[in-house]
LUMBATI-24646 format. One record per atom (N, C-alpha, C, O): residue number from 1; residue in three letters; atom name; x, y, z. Coordinates in nm, 3 decimals. Layout:
N
pos; code; site; u; v; w
NUM; ALA; CA; X; Y; Z
...
This chain:
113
pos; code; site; u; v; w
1; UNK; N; 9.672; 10.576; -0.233
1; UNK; CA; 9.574; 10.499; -0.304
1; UNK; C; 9.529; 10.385; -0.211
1; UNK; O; 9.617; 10.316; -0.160
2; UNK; N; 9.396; 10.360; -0.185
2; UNK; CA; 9.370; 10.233; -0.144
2; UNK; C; 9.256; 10.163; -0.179
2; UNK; O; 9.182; 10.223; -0.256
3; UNK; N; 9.215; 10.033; -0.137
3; UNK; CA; 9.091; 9.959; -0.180
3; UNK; C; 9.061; 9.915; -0.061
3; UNK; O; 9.131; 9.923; 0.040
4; UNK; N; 8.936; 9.859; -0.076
4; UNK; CA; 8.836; 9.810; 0.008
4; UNK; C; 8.772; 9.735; -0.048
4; UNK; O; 8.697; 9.757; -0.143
5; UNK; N; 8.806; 9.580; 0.036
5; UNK; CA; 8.678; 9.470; -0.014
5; UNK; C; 8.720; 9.359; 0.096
5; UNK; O; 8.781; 9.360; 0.203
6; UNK; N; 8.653; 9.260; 0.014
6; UNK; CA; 8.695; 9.149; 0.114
6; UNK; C; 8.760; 8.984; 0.030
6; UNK; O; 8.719; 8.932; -0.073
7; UNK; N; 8.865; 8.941; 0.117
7; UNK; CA; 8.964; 8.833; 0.049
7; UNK; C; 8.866; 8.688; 0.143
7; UNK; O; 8.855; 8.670; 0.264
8; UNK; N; 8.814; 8.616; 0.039
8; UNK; CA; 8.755; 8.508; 0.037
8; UNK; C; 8.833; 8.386; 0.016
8; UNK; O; 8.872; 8.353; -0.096
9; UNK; N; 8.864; 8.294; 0.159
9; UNK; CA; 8.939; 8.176; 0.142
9; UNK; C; 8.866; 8.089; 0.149
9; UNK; O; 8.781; 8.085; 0.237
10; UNK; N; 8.878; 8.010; 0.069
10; UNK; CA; 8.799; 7.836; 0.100
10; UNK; C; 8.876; 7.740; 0.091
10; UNK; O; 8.967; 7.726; 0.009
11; UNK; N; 8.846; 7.669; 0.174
11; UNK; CA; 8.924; 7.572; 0.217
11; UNK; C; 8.879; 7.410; 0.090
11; UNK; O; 8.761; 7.382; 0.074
12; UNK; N; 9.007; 7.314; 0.005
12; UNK; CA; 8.959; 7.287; -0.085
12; UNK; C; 9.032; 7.144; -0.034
12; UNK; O; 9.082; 7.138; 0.078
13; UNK; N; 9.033; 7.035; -0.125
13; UNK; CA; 9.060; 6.873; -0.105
13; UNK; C; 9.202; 6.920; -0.034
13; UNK; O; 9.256; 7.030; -0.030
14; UNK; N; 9.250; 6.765; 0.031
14; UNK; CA; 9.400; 6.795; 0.087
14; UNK; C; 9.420; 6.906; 0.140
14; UNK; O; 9.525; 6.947; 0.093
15; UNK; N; 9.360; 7.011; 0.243
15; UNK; CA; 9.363; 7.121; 0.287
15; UNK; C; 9.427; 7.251; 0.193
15; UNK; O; 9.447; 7.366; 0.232
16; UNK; N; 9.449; 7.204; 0.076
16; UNK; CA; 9.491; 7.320; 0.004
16; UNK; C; 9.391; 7.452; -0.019
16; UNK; O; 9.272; 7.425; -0.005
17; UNK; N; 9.414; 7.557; -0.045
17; UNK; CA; 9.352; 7.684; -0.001
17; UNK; C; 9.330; 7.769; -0.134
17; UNK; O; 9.422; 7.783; -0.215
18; UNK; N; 9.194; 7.830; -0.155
18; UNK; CA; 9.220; 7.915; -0.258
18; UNK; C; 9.186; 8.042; -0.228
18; UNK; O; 9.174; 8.050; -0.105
19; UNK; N; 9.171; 8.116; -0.266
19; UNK; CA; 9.162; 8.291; -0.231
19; UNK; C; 9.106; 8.387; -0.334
19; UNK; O; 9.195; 8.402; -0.417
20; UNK; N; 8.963; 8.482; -0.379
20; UNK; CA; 8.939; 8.524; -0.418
20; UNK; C; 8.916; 8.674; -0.341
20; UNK; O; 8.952; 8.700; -0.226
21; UNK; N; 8.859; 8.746; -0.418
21; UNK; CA; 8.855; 8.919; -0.375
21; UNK; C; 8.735; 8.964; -0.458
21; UNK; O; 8.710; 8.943; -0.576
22; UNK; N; 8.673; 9.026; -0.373
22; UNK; CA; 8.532; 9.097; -0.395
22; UNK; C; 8.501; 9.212; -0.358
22; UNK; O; 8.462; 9.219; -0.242
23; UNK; N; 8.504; 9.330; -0.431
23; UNK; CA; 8.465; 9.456; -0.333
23; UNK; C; 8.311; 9.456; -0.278
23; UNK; O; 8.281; 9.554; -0.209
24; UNK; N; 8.254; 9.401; -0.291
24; UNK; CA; 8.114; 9.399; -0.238
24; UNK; C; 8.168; 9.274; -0.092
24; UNK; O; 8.279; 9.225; -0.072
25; UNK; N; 8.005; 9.252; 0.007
25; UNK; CA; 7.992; 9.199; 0.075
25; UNK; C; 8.003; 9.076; -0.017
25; UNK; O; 7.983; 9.084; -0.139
26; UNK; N; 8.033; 8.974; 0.039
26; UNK; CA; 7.991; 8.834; -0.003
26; UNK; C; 7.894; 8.739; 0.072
26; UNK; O; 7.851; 8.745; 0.187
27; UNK; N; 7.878; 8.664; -0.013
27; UNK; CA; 7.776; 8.514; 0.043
27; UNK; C; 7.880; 8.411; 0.005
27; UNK; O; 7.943; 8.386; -0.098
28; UNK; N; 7.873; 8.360; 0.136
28; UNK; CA; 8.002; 8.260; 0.150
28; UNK; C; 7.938; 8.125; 0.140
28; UNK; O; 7.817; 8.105; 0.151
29; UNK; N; 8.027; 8.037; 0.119
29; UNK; CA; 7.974; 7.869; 0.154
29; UNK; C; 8.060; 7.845; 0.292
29; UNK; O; 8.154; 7.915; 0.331
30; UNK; N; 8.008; 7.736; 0.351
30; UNK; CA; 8.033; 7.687; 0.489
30; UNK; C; 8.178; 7.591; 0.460
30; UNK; O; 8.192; 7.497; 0.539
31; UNK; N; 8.290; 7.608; 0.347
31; UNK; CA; 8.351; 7.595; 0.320
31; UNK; C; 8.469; 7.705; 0.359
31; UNK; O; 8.587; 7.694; 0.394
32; UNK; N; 8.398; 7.792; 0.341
32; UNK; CA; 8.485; 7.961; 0.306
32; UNK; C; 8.445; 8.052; 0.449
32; UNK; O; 8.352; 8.054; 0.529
33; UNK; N; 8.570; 8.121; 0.431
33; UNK; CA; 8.590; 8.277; 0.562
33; UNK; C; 8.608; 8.377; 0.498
33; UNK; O; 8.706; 8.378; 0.424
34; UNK; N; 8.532; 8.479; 0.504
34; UNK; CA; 8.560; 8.602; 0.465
34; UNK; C; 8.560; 8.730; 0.554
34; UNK; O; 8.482; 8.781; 0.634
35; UNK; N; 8.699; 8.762; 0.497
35; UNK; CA; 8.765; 8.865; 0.563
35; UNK; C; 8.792; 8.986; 0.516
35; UNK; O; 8.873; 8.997; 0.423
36; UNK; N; 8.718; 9.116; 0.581
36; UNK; CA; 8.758; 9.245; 0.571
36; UNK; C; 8.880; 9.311; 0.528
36; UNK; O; 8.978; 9.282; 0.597
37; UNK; N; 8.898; 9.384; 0.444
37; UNK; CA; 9.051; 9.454; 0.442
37; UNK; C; 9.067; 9.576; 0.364
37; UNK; O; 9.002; 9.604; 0.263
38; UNK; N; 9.147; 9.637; 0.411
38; UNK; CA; 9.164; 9.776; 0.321
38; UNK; C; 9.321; 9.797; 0.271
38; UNK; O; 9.409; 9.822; 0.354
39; UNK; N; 9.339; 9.790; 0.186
39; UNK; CA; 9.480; 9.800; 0.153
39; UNK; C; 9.527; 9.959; 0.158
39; UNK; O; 9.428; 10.031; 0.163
40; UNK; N; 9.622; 10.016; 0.158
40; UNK; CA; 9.683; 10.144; 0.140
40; UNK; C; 9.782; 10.108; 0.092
40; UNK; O; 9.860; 10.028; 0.144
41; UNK; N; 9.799; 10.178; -0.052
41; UNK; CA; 9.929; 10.129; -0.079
41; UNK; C; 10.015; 10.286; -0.181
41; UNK; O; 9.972; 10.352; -0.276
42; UNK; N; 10.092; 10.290; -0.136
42; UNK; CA; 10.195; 10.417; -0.185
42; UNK; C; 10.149; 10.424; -0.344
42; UNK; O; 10.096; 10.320; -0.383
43; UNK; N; 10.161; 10.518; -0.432
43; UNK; CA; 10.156; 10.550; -0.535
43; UNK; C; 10.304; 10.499; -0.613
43; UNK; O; 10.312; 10.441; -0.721
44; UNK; N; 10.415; 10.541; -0.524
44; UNK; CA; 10.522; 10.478; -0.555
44; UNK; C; 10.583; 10.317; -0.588
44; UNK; O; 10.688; 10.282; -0.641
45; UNK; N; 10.465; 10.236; -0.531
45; UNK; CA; 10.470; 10.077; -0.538
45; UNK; C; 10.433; 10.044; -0.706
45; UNK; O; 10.450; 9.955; -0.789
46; UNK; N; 10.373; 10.178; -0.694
46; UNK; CA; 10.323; 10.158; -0.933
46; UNK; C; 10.444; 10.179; -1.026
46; UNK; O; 10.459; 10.131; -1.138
47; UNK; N; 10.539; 10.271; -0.948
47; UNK; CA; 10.648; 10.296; -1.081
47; UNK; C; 10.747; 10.159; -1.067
47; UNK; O; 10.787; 10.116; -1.176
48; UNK; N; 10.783; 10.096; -0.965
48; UNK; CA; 10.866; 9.945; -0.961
48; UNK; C; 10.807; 9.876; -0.854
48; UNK; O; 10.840; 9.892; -0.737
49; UNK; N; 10.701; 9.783; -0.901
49; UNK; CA; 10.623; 9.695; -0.801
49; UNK; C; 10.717; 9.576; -0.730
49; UNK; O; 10.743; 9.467; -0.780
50; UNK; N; 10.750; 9.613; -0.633
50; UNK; CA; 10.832; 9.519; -0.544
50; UNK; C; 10.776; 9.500; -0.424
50; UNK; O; 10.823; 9.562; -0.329
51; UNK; N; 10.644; 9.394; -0.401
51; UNK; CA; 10.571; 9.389; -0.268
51; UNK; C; 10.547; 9.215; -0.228
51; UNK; O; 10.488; 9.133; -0.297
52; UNK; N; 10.621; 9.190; -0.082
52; UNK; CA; 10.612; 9.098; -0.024
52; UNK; C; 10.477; 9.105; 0.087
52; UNK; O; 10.448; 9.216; 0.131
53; UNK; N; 10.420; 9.019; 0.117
53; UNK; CA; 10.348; 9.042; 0.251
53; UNK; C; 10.369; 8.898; 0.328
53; UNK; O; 10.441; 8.819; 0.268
54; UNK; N; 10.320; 8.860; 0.440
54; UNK; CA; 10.299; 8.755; 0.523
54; UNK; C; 10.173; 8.786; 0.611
54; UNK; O; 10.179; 8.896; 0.667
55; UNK; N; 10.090; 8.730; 0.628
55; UNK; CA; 9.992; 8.751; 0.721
55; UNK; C; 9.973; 8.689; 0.788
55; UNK; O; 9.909; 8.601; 0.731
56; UNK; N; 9.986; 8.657; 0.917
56; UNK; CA; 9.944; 8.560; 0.998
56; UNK; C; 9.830; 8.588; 1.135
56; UNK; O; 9.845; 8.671; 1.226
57; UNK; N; 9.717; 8.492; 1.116
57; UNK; CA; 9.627; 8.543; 1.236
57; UNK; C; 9.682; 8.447; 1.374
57; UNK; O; 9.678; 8.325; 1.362
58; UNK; N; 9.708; 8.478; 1.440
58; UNK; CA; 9.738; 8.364; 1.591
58; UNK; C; 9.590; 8.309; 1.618
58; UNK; O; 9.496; 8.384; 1.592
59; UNK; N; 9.562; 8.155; 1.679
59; UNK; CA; 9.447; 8.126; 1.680
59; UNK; C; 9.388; 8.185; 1.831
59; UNK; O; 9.278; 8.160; 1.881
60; UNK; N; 9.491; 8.266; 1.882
60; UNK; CA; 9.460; 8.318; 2.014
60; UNK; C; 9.338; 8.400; 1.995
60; UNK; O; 9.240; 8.402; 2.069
61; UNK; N; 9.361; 8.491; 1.848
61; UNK; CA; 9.338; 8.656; 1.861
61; UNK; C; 9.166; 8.560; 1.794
61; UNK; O; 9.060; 8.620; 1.812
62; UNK; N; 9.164; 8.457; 1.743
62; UNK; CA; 9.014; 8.410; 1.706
62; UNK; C; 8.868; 8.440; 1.799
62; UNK; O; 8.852; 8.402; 1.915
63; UNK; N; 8.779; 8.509; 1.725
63; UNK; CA; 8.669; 8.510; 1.831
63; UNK; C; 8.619; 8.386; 1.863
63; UNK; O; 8.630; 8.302; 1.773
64; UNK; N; 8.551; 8.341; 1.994
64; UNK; CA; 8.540; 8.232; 2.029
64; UNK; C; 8.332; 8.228; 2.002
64; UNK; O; 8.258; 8.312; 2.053
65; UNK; N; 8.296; 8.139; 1.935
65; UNK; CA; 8.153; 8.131; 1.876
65; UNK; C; 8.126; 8.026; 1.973
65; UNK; O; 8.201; 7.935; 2.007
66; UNK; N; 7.972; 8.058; 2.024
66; UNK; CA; 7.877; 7.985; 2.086
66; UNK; C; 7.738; 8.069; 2.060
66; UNK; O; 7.693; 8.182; 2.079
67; UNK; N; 7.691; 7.921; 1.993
67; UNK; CA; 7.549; 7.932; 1.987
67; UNK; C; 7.470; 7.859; 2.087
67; UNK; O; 7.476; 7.736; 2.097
68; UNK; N; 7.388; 7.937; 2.167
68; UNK; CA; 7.254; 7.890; 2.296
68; UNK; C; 7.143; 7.876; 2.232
68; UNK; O; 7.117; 7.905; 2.116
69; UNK; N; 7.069; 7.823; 2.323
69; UNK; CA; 6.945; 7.769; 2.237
69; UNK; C; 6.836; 7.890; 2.201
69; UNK; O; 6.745; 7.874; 2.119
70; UNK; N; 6.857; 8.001; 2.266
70; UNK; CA; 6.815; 8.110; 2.284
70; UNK; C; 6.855; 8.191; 2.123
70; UNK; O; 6.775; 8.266; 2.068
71; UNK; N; 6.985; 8.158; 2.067
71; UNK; CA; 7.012; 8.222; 1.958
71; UNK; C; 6.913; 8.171; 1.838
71; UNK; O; 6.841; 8.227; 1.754
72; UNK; N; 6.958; 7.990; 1.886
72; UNK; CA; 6.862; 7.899; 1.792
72; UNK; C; 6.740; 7.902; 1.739
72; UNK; O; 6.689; 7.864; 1.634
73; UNK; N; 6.689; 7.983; 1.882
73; UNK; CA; 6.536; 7.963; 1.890
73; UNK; C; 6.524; 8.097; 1.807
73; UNK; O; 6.450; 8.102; 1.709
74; UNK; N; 6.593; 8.194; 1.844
74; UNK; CA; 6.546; 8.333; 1.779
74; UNK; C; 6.574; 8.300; 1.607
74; UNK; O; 6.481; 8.343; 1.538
75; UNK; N; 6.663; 8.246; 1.543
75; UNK; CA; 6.688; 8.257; 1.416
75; UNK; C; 6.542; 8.152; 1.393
75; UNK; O; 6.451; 8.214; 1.339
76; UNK; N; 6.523; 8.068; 1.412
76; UNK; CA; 6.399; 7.978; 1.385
76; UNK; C; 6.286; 8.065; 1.385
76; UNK; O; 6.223; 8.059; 1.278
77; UNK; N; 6.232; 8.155; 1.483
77; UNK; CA; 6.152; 8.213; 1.492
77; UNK; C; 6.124; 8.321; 1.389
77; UNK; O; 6.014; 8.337; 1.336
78; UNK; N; 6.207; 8.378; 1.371
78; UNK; CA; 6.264; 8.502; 1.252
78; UNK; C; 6.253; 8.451; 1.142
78; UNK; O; 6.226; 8.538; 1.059
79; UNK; N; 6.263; 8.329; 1.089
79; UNK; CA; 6.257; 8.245; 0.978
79; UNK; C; 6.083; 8.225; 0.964
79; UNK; O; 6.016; 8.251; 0.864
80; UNK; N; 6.039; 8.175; 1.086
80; UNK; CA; 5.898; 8.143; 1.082
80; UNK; C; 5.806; 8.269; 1.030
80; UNK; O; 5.726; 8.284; 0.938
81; UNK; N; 5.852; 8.346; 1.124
81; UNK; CA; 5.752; 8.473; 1.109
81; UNK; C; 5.785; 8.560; 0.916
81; UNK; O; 5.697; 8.625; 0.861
82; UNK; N; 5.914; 8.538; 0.858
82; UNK; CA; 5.927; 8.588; 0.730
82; UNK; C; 5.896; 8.477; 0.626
82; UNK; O; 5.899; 8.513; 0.508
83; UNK; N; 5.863; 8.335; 0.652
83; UNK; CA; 5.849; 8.265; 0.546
83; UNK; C; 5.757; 8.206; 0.613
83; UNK; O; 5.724; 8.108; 0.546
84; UNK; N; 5.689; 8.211; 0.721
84; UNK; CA; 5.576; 8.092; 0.749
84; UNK; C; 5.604; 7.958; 0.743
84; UNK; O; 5.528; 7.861; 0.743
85; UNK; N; 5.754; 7.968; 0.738
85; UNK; CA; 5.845; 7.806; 0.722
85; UNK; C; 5.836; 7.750; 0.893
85; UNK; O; 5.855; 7.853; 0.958
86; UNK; N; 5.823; 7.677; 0.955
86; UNK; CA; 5.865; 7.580; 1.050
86; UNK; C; 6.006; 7.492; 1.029
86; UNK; O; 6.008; 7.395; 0.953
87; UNK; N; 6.098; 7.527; 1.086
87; UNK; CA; 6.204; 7.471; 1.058
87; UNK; C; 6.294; 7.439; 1.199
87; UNK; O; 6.274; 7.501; 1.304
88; UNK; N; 6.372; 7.359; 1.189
88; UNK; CA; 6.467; 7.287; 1.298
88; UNK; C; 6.586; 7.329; 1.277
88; UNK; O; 6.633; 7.305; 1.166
89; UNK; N; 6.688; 7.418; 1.398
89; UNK; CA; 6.833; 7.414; 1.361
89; UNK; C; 6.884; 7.330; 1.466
89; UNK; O; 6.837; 7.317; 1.579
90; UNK; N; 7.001; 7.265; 1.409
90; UNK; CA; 7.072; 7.187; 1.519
90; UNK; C; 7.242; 7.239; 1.495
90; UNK; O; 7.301; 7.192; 1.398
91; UNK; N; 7.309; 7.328; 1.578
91; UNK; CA; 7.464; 7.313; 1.580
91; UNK; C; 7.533; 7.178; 1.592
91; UNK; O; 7.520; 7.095; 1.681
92; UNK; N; 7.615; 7.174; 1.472
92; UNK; CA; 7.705; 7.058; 1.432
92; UNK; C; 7.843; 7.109; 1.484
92; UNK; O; 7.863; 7.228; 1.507
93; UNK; N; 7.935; 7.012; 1.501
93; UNK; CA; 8.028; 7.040; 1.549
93; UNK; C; 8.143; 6.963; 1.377
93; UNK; O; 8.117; 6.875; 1.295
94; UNK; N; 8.265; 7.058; 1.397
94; UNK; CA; 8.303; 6.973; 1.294
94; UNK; C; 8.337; 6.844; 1.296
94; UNK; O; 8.400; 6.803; 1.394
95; UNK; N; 8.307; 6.762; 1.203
95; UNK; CA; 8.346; 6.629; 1.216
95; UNK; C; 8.521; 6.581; 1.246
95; UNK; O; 8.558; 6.474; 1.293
96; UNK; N; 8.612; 6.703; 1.200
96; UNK; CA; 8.734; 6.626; 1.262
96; UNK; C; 8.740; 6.669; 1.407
96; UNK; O; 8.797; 6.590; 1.483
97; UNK; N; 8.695; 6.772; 1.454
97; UNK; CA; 8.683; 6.801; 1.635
97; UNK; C; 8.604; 6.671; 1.690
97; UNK; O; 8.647; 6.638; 1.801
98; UNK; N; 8.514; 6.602; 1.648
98; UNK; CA; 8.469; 6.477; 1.707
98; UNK; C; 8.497; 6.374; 1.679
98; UNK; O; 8.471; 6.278; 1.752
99; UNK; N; 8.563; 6.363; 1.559
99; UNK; CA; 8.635; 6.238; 1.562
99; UNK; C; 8.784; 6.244; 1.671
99; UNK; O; 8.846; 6.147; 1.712
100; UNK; N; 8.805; 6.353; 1.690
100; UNK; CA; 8.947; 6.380; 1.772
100; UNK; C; 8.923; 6.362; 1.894
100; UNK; O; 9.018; 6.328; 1.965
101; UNK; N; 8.795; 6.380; 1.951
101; UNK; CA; 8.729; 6.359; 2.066
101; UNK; C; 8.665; 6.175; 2.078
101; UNK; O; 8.620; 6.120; 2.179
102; UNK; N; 8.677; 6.135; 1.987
102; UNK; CA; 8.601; 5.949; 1.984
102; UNK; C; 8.493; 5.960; 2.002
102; UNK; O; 8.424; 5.883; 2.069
103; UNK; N; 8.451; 6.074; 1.935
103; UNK; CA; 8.262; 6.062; 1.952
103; UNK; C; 8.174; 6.020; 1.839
103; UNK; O; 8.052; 6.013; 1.847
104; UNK; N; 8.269; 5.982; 1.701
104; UNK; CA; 8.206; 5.934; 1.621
104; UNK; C; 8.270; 5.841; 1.555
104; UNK; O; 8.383; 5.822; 1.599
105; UNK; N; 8.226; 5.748; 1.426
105; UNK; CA; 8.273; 5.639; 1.356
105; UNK; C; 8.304; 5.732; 1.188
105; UNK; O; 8.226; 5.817; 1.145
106; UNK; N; 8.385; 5.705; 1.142
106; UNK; CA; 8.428; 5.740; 1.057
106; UNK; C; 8.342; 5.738; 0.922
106; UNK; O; 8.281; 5.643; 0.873
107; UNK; N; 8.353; 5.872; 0.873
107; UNK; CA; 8.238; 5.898; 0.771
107; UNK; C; 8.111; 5.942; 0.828
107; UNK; O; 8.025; 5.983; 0.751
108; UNK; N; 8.089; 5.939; 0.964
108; UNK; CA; 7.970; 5.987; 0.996
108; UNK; C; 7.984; 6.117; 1.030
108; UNK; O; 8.097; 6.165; 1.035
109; UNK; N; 7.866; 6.197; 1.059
109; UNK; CA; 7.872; 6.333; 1.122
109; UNK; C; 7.762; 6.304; 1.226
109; UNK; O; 7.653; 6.252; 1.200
110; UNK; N; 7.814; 6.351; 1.368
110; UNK; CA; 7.719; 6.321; 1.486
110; UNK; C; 7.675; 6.502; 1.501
110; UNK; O; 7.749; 6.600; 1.492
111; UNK; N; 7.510; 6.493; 1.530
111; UNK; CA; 7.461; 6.638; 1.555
111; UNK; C; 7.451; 6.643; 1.673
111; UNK; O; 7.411; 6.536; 1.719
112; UNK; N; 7.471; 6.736; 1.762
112; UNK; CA; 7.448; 6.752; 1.891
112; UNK; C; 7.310; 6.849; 1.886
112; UNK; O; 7.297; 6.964; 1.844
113; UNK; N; 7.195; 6.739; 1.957
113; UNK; CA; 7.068; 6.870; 1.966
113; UNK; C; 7.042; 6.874; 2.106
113; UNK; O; 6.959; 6.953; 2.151
């Protein structure tokens, strides 16, 4: 027996964590990660359900994201040409990576354009 969907974490006050499940794709908030998964699980786990798991991702195995201005420019453009919108993106960095760096004053968010 198995399923297919995806386990939706968002990250909530005091870093505490919550976790939902969706068999469809989702639309996430910039709060939340959503992650692929397929379970397989024995038929036998139904007659006496006794199931532990642990999951751990290493931050090694993380893909490493960079956006160029080239990406920027293309999503802007793609936007223009389907909505006739003119619009500005600027990549933000998170505010505790720059405050960890002394690049900003507390409570602020600095944009890098």
């Amino acid at each position: 027996m198995f399923w297919k969907g995806w386990v939706i974490f968002k990250q909530g006050r005091s870093n505490e964590m919550s976790a939902r499940l969706t068999k469809t794709k989702p639309h996430i908030q910039t709060d939340e990660v959503a992650i692929h998964v397929v379970f397989q699980l024995p038929d036998v786990l139904f007659e006496r359900p006794q199931l532990n798991a642990t999951i751990t991702i290493p931050e090694s195995q993380l893909p490493t994201l960079s956006f160029d201005a080239e990406i920027t420019n293309n999503i802007q453009e793609a936007i223009r040409q389907s909505t006739n919108l003119d619009i500005n993106i600027n990549v933000v960095e998170d505010e505790t990576d720059i405050e960890e760096k002394g690049q900003a004053k507390s409570g602020r968010r600095v944009r890098k354009t």
